[in-house]
C-alpha positions as CSV (number, residue, x, y, z in Angstrom):
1,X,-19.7,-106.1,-31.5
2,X,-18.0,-105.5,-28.4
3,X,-16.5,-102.6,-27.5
4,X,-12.6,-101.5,-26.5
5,X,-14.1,-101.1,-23.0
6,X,-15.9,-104.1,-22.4
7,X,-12.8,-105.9,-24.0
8,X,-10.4,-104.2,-21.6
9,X,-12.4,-105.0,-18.6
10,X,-12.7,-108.4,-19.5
11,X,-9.1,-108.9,-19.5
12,X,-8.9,-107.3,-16.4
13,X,-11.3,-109.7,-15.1
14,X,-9.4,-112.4,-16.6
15,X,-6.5,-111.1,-14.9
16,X,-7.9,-110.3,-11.9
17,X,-8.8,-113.8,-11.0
18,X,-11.6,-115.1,-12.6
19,X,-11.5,-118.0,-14.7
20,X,-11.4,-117.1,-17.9
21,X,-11.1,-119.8,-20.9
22,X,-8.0,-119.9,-23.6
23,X,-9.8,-117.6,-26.1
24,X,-9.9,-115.3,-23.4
25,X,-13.2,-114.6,-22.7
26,X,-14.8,-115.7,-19.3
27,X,-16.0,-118.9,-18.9
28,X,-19.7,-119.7,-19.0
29,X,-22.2,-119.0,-16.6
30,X,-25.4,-121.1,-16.6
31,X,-28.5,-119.4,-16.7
32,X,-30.6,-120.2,-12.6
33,X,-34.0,-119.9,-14.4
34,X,-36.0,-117.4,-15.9
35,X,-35.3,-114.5,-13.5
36,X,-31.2,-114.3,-11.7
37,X,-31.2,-112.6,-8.8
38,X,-28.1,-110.2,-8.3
39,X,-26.9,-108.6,-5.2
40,X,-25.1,-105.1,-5.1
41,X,-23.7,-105.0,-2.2
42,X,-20.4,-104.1,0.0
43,X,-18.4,-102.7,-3.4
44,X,-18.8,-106.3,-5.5
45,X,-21.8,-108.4,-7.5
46,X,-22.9,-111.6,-6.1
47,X,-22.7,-113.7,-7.9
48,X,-19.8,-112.5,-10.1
49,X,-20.2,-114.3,-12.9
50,X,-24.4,-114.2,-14.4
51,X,-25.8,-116.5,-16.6
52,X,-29.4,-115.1,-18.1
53,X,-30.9,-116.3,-21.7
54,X,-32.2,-113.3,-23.7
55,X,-35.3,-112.0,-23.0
56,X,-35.0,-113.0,-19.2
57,X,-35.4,-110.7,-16.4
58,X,-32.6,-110.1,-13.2
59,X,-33.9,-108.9,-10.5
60,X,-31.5,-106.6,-8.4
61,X,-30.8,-106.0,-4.5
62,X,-28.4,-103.4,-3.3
63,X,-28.4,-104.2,-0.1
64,X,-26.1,-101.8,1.2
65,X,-26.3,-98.0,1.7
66,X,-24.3,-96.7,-0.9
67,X,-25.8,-95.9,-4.6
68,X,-24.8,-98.5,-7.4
69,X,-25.3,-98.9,-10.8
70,X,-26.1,-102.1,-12.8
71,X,-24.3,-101.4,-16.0
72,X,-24.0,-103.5,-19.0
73,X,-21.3,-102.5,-21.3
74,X,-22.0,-102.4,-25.2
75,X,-26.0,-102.2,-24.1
76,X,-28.0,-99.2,-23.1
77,X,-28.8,-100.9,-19.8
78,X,-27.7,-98.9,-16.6
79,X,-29.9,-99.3,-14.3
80,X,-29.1,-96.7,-10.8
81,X,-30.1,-98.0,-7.0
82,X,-30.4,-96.2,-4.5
83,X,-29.3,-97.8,-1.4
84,X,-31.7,-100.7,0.2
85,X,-33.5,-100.4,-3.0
86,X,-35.2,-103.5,-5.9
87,X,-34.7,-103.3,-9.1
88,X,-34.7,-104.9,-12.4
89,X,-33.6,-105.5,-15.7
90,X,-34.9,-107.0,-18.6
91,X,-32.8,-108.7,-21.4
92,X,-35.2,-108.2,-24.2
93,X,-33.5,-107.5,-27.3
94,X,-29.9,-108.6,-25.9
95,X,-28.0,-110.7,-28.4
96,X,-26.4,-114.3,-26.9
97,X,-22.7,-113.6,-25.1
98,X,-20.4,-112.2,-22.6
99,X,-20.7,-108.7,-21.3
100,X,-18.6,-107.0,-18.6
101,X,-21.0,-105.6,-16.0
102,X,-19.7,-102.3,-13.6
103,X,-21.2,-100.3,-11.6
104,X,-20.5,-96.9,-13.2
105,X,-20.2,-94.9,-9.3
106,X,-17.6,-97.5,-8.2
107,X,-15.9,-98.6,-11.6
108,X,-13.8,-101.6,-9.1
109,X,-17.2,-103.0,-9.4
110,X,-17.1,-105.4,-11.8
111,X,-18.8,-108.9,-13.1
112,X,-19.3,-110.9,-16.1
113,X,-22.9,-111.6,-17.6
114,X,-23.1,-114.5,-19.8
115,X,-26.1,-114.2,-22.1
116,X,-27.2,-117.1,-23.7
């Protein structure tokens, strides 16, 4: 169930730009293969909006100097980098659809990860 938080920075997501679809939830992300690749770098995600099936694995990049986190809201995954540093995450155990992702140091940091 999600929480208040995740909820609230969905809708700021949604109102922030992204495309978000009439139930108000962003719109779908396919899944790149069985590891997404996700890039921390100058204060945003890249891509914005990651699709993963449970289970998967996303590797992560910060490929800038400052430290980031790799936070999934609702989950226990927070995952720190230090900058120029790898990383990853695994998915196991992560029910099917959308989570707000944030970086916990730089909470304008923001994506949407579309589990499937």
């Amino acid at each position: 169930m999600p929480t208040i938080r995740s909820l609230l920075l969905l809708v700021i997501l949604c109102a922030g730009g992204m495309s978000c679809s009439s139930s108000g939830t962003a719109s779908s992300c396919a899944p790149s293969g069985p590891t997404q690749t996700v890039d921390l770098k100058d204060f945003a995600f890249e891509p914005a909006c990651i699709g993963a099936s449970t289970g998967s694995t996303i590797a992560l990049r910060n490929t800038g100097s400052t430290l980031h986190t790799f936070t999934i809201t609702g989950t226990a995954i927070d995952q720190k980098l230090d900058g120029g540093a790898d990383g990853q995450v695994s998915l196991a155990g992560i029910a099917p659809g959308t989570y707000a992702v944030v970086c916990t140091v730089h909470p304008q940091m923001t994506a949407t990860l579309q589990v499937t």
